[in-house]
C-alpha positions, 0 to 999 in steps of 0.5 A: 533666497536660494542660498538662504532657504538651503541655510534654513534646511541644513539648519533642520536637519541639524537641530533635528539630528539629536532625535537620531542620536538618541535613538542609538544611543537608547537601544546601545543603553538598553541593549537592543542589539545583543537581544537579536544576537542569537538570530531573527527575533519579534519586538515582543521577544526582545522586550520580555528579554530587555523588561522593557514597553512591547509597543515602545520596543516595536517602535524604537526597532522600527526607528533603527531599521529606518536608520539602517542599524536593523533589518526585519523582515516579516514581522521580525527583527535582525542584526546588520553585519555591522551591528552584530560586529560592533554593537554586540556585548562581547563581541571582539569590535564592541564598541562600549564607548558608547555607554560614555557617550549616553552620559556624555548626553545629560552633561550636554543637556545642560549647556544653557545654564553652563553658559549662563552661569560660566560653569559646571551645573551638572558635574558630578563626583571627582573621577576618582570617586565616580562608579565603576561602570561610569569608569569602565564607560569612560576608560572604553570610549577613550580607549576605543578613539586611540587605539587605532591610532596610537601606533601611527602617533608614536611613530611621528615621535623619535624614539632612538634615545628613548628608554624609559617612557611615562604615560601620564593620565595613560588609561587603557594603556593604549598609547603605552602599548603602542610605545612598548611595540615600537622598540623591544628596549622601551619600558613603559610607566602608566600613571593614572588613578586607583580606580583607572589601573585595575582597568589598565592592566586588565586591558594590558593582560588581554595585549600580553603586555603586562610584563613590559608595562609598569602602572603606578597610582596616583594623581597626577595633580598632587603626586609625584610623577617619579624620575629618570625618564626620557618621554613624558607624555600626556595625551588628552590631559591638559584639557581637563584642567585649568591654566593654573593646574597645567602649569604645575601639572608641566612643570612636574612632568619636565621635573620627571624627565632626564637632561635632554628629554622629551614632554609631548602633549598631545590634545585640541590645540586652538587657533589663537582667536579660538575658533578653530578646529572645530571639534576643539570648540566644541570639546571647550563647551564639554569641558564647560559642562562636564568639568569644573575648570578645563578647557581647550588652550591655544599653542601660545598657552601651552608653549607659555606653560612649557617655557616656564617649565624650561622646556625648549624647542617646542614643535607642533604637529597633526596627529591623525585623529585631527588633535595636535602633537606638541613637543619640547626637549628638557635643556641637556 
């Protein structure tokens, strides 16, 4: 009983965690803490700034104070260090991923009937076709995750050989960046869609990279990747996709690699009954509300797929944000 009743309040406590999450989530939406970003302010002030309820505003400051995201101190409000330092627009550390996040939570409300249904019931336009601030959301969030580990997963990668690179799907650039910083020889392609790459080469310009980076448009289910490089890699692509579009998607990749070069995949990577790791079963269920055909695929997937595409020697490995590297070499 005693096992069972600690079960029952760790169960609460989880189901009840959403509250939380919302709370964050609607104070990074409406802009809480770059109201406070000038100083102490009451909730009456900062609902007039935001044209937001004064009673509600009280009480949702209230909330993040209870949370530790807000100090106040006679009837006033402030920022936390860390709040001023992440939760600021325009600040250096913010985090504007969150803004996808917020969009993330009405795909997720939707997880019922995905499951009923075994699809999609909240999928909205293809990417290429969404609006500007969700793009600019979504490239922010995957741009904040891999940055500070980009350099630690290219060097898990041997680049002696390496001179031209694709970044396929590459976003922010960010992986590209690292790619560009390991060795000064490295010229780097992003690949992505024509309204990802002005935000790439925004991202480029504030590095001072933007000479040593070429982007090119396009999709990369539809068009051709290009020729004569010796990487091809593909970070967090494959899950988007159906088994049948990553095949092809592999095939075009080995087809754009030089004799003796390199496909890496990196992405979640499940056990083969699929239980495991646990963020890959959960990002499975994303991909079940947010897109129309992806997924998380099993090593014995993706190596199929690589086989067929005639890479050889595939070799899997940790990355240090807990998704899994795969890479194969193109037969020299």
């Amino acid at each position: 009983m005693k096992q069972s009743g600690h079960l029952s309040t760790e169960l609460i406590d989880t189901v009840y965690a959403f509250r939380s999450a919302r709370v964050i989530l609607t104070a990074f939406e409406l802009g809480v803490w770059t109201a406070l970003s000038n100083g102490e302010e009451p909730a009456a002030a900062v609902a007039e700034r935001l044209g937001t309820d004064p009673r509600a505003t009280d009480r949702l400051m209230n909330t993040l104070c209870a949370l530790g995201f807000l100090r106040k101190r006679g009837g006033r409000f402030r920022n936390t260090a860390f709040t001023a330092r992440h939760l600021v627009q325009g600040k250096p550390e913010y985090m504007g991923g969150l803004l996808h996040t917020a969009s993330l939570w009405k795909t997720w409300g939707t997880l019922t009937d995905s499951v009923r249904t075994g699809h999609s019931v909240a999928m909205r336009a293809p990417v290429n076709e969404r609006d500007g601030e969700w793009i600019q959301g979504f490239i922010a969030a995957m741009h904040g995750r891999a940055i500070g580990s980009a350099a630690t997963l290219v060097k898990m990668m041997d680049l002696r050989k390496v001179a031209r690179v694709l970044d396929v799907g590459g976003g922010s650039g960010a992986y590209a960046m690292a790619f560009a910083r390991a060795r000064r020889n490295i010229r780097v392609v992003v690949f992505d869609l024509p309204n990802v790459i002005p935000l790439t080469q925004q991202y480029l310009r504030e590095e001072g990279l933007e000479e040593k980076i070429d982007t090119v448009t396009g999709d990369y289910t539809t068009d051709d990747l290009g020729s004569g490089f010796d990487l091809v890699f593909l970070s967090s692509i494959i899950h988007s996709n159906s088994p049948q579009t990553n095949q092809l998607l592999l095939a075009r990749s080995a087809q754009a690699l030089n004799p003796g070069g390199t496909l890496a995949i990196v992405d979640h990577i499940m056990s083969e009954d699929r239980t495991q790791p646990l963020a890959g079963t959960l990002f499975a269920l994303n991909m079940l509300v947010g897109t129309a055909e992806g997924d998380t695929y099993t090593k014995s997937e993706v190596d199929a797929w690589l086989h067929t595409a005639g890479i050889r020697n595939t070799r899997s490995r940790i990355t240090p944000l807990g998704t899994t590297l795969v890479t194969g070499r193109k037969p020299s």
